[in-house]
N, C-alpha and C positions, 0 to 999 in steps of 0.2 A: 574564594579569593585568598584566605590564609594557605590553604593546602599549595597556592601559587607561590605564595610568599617565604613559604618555611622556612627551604636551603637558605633564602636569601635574610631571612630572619637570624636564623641560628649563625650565618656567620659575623653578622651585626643588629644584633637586637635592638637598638635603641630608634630605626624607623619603624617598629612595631606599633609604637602609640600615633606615627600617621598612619600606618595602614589601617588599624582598628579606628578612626578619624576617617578612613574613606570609604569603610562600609558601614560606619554608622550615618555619614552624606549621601549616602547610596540607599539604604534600607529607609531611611527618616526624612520627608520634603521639607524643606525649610519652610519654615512660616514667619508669614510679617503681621505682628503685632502693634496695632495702632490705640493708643489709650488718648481719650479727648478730656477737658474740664477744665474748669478754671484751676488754675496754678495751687493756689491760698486754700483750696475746699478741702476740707479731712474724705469728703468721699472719695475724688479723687485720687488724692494719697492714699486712702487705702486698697484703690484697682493698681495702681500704681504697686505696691508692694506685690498685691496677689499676683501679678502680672511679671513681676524679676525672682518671684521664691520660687527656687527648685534650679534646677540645673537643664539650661536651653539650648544648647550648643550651636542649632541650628535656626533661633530665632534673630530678628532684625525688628527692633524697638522703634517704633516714630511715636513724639507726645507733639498733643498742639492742647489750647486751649479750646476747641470747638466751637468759638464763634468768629475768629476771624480766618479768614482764607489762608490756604498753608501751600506753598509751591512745592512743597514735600510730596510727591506723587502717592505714597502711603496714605497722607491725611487726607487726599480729595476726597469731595462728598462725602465727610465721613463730620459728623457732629454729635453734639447731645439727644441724648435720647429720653423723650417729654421732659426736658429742664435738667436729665440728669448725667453725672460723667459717666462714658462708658468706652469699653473696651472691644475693637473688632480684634479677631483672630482668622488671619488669611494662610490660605496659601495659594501662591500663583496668582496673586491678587484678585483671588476670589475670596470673597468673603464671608464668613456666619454670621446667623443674626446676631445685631450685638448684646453685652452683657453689660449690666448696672450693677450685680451682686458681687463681690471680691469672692465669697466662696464657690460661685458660679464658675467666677474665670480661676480659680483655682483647679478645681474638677477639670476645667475643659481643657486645662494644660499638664495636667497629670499623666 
């Protein structure tokens, strides 16, 4: 895709950071990240951070609190897990099992 792009590059360089933006949309599937918990809980907040640290360009964030129903099509069936807040990580809304550990979902977004 760059070897397409070059001429077009070199005579204006500054569409270069979309183009490198459309092979990295291209090489990389977007994933939807759903984080569930009560609001006020420190575990929460801490999936909550694990879950926005690092640089995601092609993620899409939905939070609920896991008990009550979300029309957010991300949040369906998607709740606490044994009492605790956790994080699905999708794509194509297909989803992993989910995570309760902040270093889990750190690892699994690295």
């Amino acid at each position: 895709m760059l070897r397409l792009a070059l001429p077009y590059i070199r005579r204006a360089p500054h569409p270069l950071g979309q183009a490198l933006c459309a092979l990295e949309m291209h090489l990389s599937p977007p994933q939807e990240i759903a984080v569930v918990g009560p609001p006020g809980d420190p575990a929460t907040a801490a999936l909550v951070t694990a879950a926005r640290r690092g640089f995601h360009p092609n993620a899409v964030y939905a939070f609920g609190d896991g008990a009550s129903p979300s029309e957010r099509p991300l949040l369906k069936g998607k709740g606490l897990v044994n009492g605790l807040p956790a994080v699905y990580i999708c794509e194509r809304f297909a989803c992993r099992a989910p995570l309760t550990d902040p270093s889990a979902v750190a690892e699994a977004l690295r």
